[in-house]
C-alpha positions as CSV (number, residue, x, y, z in Angstrom):
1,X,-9.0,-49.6,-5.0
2,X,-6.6,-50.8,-2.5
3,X,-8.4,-52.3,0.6
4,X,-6.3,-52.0,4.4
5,X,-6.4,-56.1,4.6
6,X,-4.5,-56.4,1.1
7,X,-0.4,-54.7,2.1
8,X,1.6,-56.1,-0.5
9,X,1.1,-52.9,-3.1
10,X,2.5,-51.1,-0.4
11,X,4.8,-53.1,0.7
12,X,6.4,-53.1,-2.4
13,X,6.8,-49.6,-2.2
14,X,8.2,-49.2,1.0
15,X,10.4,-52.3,2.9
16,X,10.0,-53.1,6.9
17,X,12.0,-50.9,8.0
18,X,10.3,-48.1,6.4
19,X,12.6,-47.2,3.4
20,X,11.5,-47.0,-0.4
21,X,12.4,-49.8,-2.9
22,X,15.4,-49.7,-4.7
23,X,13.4,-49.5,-8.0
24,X,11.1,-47.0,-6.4
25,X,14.2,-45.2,-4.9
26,X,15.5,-45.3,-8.8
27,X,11.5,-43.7,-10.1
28,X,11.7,-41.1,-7.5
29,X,15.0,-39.8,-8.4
30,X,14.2,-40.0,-12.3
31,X,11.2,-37.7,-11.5
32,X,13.1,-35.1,-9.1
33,X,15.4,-34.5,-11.5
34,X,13.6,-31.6,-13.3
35,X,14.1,-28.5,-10.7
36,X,11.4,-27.5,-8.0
37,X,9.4,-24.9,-9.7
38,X,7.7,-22.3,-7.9
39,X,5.8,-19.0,-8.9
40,X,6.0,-15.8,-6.2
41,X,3.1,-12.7,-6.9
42,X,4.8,-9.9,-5.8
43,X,2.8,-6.4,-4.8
44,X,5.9,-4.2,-5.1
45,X,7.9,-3.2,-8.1
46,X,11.4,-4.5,-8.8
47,X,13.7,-1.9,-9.1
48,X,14.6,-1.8,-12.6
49,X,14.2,0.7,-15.6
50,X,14.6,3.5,-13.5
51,X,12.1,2.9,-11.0
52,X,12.7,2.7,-7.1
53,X,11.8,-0.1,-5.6
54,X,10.2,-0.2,-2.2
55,X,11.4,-3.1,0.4
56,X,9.1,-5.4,-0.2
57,X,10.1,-5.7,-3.9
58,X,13.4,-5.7,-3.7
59,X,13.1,-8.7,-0.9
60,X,10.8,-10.2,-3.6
61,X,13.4,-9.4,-6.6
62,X,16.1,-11.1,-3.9
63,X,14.1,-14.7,-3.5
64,X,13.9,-14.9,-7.4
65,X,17.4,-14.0,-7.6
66,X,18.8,-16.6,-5.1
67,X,16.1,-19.6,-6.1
68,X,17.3,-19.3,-9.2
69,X,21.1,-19.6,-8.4
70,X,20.3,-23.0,-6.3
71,X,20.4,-26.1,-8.0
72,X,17.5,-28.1,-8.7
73,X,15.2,-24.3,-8.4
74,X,13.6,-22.1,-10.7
75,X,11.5,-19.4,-10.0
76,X,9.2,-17.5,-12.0
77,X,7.6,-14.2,-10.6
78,X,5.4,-11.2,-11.8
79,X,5.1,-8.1,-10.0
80,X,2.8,-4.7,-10.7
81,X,3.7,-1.6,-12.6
82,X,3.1,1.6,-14.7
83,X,6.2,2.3,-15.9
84,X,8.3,-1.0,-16.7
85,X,7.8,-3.5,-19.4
86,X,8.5,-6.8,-19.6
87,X,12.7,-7.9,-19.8
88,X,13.6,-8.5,-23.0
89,X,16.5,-10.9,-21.8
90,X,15.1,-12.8,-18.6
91,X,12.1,-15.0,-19.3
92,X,11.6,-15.7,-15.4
93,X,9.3,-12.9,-15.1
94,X,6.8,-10.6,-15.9
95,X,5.7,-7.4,-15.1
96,X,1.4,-6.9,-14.5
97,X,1.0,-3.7,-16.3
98,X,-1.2,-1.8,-14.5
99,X,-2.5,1.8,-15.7
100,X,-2.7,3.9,-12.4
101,X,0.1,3.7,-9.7
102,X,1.1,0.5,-7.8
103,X,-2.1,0.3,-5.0
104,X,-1.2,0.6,-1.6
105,X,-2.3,-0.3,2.2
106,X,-0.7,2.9,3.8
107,X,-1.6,6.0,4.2
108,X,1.7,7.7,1.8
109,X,4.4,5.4,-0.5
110,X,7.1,7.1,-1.9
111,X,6.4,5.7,-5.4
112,X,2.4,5.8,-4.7
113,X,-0.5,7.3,-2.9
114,X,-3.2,5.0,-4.6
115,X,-4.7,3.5,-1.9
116,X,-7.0,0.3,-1.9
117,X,-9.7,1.9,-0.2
118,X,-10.1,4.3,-2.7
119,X,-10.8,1.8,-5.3
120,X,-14.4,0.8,-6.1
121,X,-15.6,-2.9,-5.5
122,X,-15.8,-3.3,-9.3
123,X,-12.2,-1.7,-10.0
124,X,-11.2,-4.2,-6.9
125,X,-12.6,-7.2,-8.3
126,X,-11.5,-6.2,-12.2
127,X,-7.6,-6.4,-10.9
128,X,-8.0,-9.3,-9.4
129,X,-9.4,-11.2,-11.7
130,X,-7.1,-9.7,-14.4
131,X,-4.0,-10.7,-12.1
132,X,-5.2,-14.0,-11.7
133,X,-5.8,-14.4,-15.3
134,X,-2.1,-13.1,-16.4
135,X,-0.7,-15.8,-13.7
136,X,-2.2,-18.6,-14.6
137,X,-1.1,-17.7,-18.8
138,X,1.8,-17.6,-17.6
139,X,2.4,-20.3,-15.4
140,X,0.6,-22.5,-18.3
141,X,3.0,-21.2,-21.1
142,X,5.9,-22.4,-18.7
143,X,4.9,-25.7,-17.4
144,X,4.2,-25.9,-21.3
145,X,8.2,-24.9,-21.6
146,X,9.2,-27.1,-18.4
147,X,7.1,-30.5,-19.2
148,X,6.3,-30.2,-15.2
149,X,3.4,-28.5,-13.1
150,X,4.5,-26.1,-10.2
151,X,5.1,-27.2,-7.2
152,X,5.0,-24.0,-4.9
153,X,3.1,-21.0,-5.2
154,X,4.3,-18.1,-3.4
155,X,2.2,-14.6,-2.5
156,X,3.7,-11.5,-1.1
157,X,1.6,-9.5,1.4
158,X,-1.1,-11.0,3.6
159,X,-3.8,-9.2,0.9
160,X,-4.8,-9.0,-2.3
161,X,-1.8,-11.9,-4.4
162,X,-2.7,-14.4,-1.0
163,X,-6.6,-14.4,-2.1
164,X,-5.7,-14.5,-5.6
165,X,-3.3,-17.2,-5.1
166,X,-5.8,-19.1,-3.7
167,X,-8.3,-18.8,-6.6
168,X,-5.6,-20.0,-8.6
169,X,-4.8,-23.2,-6.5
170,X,-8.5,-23.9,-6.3
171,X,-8.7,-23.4,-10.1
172,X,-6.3,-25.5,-11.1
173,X,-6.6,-28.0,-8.7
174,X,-10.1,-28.3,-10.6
175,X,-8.3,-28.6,-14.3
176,X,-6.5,-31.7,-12.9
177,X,-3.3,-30.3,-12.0
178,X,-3.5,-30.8,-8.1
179,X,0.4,-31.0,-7.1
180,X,0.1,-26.8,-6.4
181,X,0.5,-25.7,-2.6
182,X,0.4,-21.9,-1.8
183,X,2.1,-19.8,1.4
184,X,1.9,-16.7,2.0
185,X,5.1,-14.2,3.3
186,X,3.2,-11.7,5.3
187,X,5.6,-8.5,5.0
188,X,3.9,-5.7,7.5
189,X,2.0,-3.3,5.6
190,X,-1.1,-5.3,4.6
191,X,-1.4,-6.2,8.3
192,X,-0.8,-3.0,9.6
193,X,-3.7,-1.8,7.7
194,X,-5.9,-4.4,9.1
195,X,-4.8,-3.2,12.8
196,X,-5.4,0.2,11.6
197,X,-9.3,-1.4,10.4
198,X,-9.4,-3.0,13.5
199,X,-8.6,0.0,15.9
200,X,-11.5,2.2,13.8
201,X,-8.7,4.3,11.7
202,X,-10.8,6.9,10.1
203,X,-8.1,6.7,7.3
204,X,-8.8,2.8,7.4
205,X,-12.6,2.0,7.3
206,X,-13.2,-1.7,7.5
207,X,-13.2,-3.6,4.8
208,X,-10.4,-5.5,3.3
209,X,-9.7,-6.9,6.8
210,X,-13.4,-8.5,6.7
211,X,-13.2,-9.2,3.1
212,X,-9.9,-11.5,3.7
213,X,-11.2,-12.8,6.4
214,X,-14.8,-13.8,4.4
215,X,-11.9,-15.4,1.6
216,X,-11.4,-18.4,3.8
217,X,-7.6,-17.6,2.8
218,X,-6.5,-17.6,5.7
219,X,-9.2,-20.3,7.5
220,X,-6.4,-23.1,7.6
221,X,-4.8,-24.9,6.0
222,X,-7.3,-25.8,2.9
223,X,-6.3,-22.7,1.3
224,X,-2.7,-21.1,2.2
225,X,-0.1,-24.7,3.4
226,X,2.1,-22.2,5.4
227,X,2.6,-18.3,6.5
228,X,6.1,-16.4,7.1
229,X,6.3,-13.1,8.8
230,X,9.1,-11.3,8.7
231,X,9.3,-10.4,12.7
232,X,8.5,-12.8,15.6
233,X,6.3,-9.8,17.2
234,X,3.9,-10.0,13.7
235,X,3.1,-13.9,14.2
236,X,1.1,-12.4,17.0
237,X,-0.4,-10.1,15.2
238,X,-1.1,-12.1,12.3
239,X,-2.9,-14.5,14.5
240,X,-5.2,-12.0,16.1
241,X,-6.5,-10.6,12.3
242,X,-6.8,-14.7,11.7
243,X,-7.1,-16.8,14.6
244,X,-8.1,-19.8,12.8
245,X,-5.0,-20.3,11.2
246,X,-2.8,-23.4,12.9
247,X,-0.1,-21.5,14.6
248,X,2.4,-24.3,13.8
249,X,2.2,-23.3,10.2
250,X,3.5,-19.3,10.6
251,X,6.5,-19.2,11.4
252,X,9.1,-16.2,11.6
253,X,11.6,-16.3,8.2
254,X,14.4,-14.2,9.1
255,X,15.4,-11.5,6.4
256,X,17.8,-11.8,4.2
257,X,20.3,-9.0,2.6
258,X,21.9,-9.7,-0.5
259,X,25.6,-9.2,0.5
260,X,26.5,-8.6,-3.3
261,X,25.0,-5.4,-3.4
262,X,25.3,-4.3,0.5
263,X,28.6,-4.7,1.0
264,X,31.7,-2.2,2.1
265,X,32.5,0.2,-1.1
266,X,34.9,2.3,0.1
267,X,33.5,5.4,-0.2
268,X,34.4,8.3,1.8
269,X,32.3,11.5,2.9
270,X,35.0,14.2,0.6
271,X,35.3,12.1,-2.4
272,X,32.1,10.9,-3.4
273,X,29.3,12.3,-1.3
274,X,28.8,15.2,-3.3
275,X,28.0,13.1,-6.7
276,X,24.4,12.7,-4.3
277,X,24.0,16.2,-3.9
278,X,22.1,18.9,-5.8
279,X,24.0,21.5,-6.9
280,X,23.0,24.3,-4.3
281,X,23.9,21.9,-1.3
282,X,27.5,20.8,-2.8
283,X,29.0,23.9,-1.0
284,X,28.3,22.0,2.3
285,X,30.6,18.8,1.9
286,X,33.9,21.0,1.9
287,X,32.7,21.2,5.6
288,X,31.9,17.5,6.3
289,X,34.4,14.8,6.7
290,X,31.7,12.9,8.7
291,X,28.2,12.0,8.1
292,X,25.1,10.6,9.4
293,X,22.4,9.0,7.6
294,X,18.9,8.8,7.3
295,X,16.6,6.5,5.4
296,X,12.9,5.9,5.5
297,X,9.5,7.4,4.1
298,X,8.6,10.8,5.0
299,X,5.5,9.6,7.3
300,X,5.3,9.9,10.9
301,X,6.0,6.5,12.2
302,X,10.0,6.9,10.5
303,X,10.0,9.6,12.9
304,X,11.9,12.0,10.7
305,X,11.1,14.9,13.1
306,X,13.2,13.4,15.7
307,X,16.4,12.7,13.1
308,X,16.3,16.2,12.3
309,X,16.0,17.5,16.1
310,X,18.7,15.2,16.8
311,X,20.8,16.2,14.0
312,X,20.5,19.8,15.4
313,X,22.6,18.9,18.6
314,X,24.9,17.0,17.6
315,X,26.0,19.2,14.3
316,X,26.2,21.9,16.9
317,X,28.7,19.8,18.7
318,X,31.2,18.7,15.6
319,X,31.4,21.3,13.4
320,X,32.7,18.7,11.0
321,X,29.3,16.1,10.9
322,X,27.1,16.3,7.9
323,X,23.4,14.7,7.8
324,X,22.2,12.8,4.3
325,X,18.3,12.4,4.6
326,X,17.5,9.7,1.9
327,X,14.1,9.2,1.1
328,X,10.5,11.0,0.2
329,X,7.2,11.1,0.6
330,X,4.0,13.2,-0.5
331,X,4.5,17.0,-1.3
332,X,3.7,18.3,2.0
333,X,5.2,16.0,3.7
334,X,8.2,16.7,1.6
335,X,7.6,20.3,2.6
336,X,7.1,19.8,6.2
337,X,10.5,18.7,6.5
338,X,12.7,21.0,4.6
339,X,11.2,24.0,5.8
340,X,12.0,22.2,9.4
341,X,15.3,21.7,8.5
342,X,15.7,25.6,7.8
343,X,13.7,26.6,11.1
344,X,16.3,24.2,13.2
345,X,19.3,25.7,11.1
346,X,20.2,22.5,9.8
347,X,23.6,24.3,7.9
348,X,24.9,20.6,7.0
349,X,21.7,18.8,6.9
350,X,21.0,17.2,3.2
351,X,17.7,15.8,1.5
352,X,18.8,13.3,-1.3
353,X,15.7,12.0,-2.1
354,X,14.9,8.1,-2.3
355,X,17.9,5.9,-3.6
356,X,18.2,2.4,-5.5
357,X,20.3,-0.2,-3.7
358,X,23.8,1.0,-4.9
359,X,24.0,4.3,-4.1
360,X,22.4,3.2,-0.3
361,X,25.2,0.9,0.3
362,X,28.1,3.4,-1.1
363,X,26.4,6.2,1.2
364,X,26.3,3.8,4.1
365,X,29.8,2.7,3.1
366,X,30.8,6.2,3.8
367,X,28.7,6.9,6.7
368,X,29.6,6.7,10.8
369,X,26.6,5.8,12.1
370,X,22.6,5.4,10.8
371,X,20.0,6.2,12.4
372,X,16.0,4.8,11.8
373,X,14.6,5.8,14.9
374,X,11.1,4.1,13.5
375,X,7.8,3.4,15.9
376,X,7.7,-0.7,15.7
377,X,8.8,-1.3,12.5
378,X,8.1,-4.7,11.3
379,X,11.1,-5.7,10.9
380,X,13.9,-3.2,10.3
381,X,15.6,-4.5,7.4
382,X,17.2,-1.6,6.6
383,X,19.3,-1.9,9.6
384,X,21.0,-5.2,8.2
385,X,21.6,-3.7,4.9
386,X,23.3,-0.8,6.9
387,X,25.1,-2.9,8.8
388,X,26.4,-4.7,6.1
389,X,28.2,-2.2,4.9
390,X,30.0,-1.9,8.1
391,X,27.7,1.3,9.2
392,X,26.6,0.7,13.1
393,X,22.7,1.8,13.2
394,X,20.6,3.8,16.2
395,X,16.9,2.6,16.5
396,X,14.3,3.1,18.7
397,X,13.6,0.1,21.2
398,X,10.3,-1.5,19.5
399,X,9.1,-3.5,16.9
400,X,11.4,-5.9,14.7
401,X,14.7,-4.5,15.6
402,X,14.7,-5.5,19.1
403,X,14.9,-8.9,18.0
404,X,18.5,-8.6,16.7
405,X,20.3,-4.9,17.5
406,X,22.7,-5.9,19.7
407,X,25.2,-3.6,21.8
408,X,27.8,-5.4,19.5
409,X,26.4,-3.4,16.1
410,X,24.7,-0.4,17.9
411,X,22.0,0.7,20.0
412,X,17.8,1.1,20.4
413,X,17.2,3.9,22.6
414,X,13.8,4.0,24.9
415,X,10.5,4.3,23.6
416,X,9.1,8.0,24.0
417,X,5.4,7.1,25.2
418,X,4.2,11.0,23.7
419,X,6.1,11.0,20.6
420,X,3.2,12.8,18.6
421,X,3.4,15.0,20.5
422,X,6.3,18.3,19.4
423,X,7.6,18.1,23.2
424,X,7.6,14.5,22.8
425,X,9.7,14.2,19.5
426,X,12.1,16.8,20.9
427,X,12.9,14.5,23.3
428,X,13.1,11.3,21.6
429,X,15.5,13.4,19.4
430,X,17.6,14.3,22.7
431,X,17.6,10.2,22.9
432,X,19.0,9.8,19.5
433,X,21.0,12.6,19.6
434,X,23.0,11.5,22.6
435,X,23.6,7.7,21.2
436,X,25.2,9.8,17.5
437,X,27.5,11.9,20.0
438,X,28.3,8.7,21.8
439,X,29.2,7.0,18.9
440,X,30.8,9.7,17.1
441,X,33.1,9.6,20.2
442,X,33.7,6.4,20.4
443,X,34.5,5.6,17.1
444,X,31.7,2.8,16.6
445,X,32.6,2.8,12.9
446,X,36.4,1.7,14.0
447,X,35.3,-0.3,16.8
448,X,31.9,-1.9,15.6
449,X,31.9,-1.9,11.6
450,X,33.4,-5.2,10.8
451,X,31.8,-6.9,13.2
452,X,28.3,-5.7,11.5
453,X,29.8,-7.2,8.2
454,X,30.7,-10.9,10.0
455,X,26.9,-10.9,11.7
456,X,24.8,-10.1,8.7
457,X,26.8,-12.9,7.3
458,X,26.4,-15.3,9.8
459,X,22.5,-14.9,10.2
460,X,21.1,-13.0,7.4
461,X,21.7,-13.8,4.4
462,X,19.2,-14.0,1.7
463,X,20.4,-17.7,0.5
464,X,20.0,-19.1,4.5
465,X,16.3,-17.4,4.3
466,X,15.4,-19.0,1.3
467,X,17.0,-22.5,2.4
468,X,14.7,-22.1,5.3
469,X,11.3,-21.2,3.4
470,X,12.6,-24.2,1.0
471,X,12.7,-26.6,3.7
472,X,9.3,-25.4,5.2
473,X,7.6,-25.8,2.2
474,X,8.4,-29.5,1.5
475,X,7.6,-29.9,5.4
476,X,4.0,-28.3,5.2
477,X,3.7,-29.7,1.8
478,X,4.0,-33.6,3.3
479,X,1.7,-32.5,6.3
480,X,-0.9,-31.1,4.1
481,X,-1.0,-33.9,1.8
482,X,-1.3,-36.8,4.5
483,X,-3.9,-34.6,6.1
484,X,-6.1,-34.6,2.7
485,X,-5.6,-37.7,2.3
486,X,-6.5,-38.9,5.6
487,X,-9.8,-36.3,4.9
488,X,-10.7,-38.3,2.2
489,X,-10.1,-42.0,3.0
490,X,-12.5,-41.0,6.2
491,X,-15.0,-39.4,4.3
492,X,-14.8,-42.6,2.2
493,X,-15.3,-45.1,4.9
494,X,-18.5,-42.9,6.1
495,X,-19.9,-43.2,2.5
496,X,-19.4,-47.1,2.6
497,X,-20.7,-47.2,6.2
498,X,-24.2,-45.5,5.1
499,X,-23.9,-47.9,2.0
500,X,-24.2,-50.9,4.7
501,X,-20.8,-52.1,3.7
502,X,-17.6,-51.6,6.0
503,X,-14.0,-52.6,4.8
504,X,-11.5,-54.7,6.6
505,X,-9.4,-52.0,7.4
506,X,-8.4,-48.4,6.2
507,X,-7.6,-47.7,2.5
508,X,-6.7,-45.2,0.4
509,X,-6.4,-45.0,-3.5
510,X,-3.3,-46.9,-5.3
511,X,-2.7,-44.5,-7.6
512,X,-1.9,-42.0,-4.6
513,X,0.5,-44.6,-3.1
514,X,3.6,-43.3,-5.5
515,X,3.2,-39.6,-5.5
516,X,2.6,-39.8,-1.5
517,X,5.4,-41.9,-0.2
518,X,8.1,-40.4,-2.7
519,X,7.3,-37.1,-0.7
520,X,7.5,-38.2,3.0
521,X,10.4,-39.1,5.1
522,X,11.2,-42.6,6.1
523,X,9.6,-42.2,9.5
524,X,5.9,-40.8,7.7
525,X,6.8,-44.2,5.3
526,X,7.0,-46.2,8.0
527,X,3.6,-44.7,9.7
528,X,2.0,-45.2,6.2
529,X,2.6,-48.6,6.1
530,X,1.4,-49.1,9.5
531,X,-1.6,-47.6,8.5
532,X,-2.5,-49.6,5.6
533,X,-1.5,-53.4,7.1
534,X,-3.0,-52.7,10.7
């Protein structure tokens, strides 16, 4: 032990003025040259071997991507399904092979409708403890590989991987390996289903909102070091489901798009829209030089009714504008909305079913304007990947894409307070419609297109969001360790006070002293060696 009177160990650590020794200096950088490691749980697929990939996995398939391209990163990752197997070719990840579709939190998924709450407690507790099983093989055959222990361990979705993720911190921290942090990226579908809990949902009884809750996952920060959301409205939100959570640590991570993939391609409405089209609809593009698109799940929040009430004045008003609806949904709803599309006499209205990242960004490439009139999406990220490929988008004015559509790269119109209502879809249609005519008029794809390209580029990329998360984690990672350590030399000094004995001054244990001041800034150095020689 290392007493507070007795400064010199740490003094020849760290110098007056609060910087590390030169042979110090020389240890640290010896040990940080091995990369960062970090492990992410995904709860989506990836989109690969001919599955689609929902957003949350292709935002997940993105950070793996782009750590992995940074120097002095690795990732590693597994995410759920039924269909894929593990790559053949990329030992980074790993695919959790699950049996039954991919479990979800809403209500329809257009590669599931397995829901959570239709799961038993014993089928519940079986995955999870199978998942956290296959991690922690995995993450033991690497560190095996790498000759290091990972640093960061990141969960997707505010659910099921972040109370797994915490069994497997508190696990290994008990095998000796106690470097791992955890943090969380939130997403919105795990929380919208606690809201839905909350508000008595008949859909949504309660229970995984009180079962996270009774995790302690999200208690502070013993558990989970740091929380991203993916809109500034959801921090709120997020708080409210767990208000015991330091606010300081959830912060909003804006989302990337990777600008490989969404990108102009220089497609055009009469030369390559009909390769997206079934056969009895290609007799429609000789008709269409222009088009509109769609994209979103067939439930009612995308507000597909209103698209397609739009889409019924303002094809009535250029004979020459075409509608692609991308996307699906369960068979009625799937039903619902092509037999809608007939009743409106939709003539150049198209369903295309959902679509992988390339042929979005070729169809966006080719399109004037697109429209996700949504009801408080979470974020809205596939108005950036629109935008990105020079395609101004119409929303609707709530949620996540109120925080960054701008007049420069389109327009949200005004809520519709009754839009469950058939009167009241008509007219947020009316809304939407008039903003397509507008833009169709004014030539937004002339006038705004490039400038969508430059600002996706400036502020949302997918390498500047995973810069940011890196940085937080090394942050929250020093807090959190000063904190725990401060927890235990206090919890010492109470045990030596009942022992009848007090020490000279604070202490902590030597063989902290290394691993602690090689992570800290030269200001927390300083403070640490305050602390010690006070």
């Amino acid at each position: 032990m290392m007493h507070g009177g007795d400064g010199m160990a740490v003094q020849a650590m760290v110098s007056l003025d609060g910087t590390m020794s030169s042979a110090d200096a020389e240890r640290s950088s010896q040990s940080g040259s091995k990369a960062v490691l970090i492990f992410q749980i995904g709860t989506n697929n990836w989109q690969r071997q001919g599955e689609f990939a929902p957003g949350s996995g292709i935002l997940h398939a993105s950070f793996h991507e782009s750590m992995n391209n940074m120097p002095g990163v690795k990732s590693y990752s597994i995410y759920p399904s039924k269909k894929q197997t593990n790559p053949e070719d990329d030992p980074t990840f790993r695919v959790f092979k699950i049996e039954h579709d991919i479990p979800i939190c809403e209500s329809v998924s257009p590669n599931s409708s397995y829901r959570w709450h239709s799961m038993t407690e014993e089928q519940y507790d079986a995955y999870l403890k199978r998942l956290e099983n296959e991690i922690c093989e995995f993450m033991d055959a690497v560190e095996a590989k790498e000759c290091k222990e990972f640093d960061y361990l990141i969960s997707h979705h505010a659910f099921t991987n972040a109370m797994t993720a915490a069994q497997i911190v508190e696990r290994r921290h008990k095998e000796g390996k106690t470097k791992l942090r955890h943090f969380n990226f939130v997403h919105g579908t795990a929380l919208k289903m606690y809201i839905k809990e909350k508000e008595g949902d008949p859909e949504y009884p309660m229970r995984f909102l009180t079962k996270c809750q009774g995790s302690g996952v999200f208690d502070g920060l013993s558990k989970t070091s740091g929380v991203w959301v993916n809109s500034e409205d959801y921090i709120g939100k997020f708080l409210d489901c767990f208000p015991n959570y330091p606010k300081e640590n959830c912060v909003f991570s804006c989302t990337g798009v990777n600008q490989e993939t969404f990108c102009p391609k220089g497609t055009t409405v009469a030369a390559d829209l009909s390769t997206f089209l079934a056969e009895e609809d290609r007799q429609k593009v000789a008709s269409m030089k222009r088009l509109v698109t769609f994209v979103g799940k067939f439930v009612d929040w995308k507000r597909l009714d209103a698209v397609l009430y739009a889409a019924q004045q303002y094809e009535a008003k250029f004979p020459d504008v075409g509608t692609a609806i991308v996307g699906t949904g369960p068979p009625d709803a799937v039903e619902k909305y092509h037999t809608m599309a007939k009743t409106l006499g939709l003539e150049r209205t198209v369903f295309l079913g959902p679509k992988g990242e390339q042929p979005l960004a070729k169809l966006f490439s080719m399109s004037e304007v697109g429209i996700f009139p949504s009801y408080n999406e979470s974020f809205g990220k596939i108005f950036l990947e629109c935008m990105a490929c020079g395609c101004p988008t119409i929303g609707a004015n709530s949620g996540g894409p109120k925080e960054f559509v701008k007049p420069e790269q389109g327009v949200l119109v005004e809520e519709e307070p009754e839009w469950r209502s058939e009167e009241g879809m008509q007219r947020l249609g009316g809304k939407v419609a008039a903003q397509v005519i507008k833009a169709l008029e004014e030539d937004w794809k002339k006038t705004k297109g490039a400038g969508c390209v430059g600002f996706v580029t400036k502020n949302f990329s997918t390498v500047a969001q995973v810069e940011g998360m890196l940085a937080n984690m090394k942050e929250w990672s020093r807090a959190r360790a000063f904190l725990l350590r401060q927890e235990r030399r206090r919890g010492q000094e109470d045990q030596r006070e009942k022992e009848g004995f007090m020490a000279s001054g604070p202490w902590i244990e030597s063989n902290e002293i290394e691993a602690l001041v090689a992570d800290m800034s030269s200001t927390e150095q300083s403070d640490l060696l305050q602390l010690c020689t006070r």
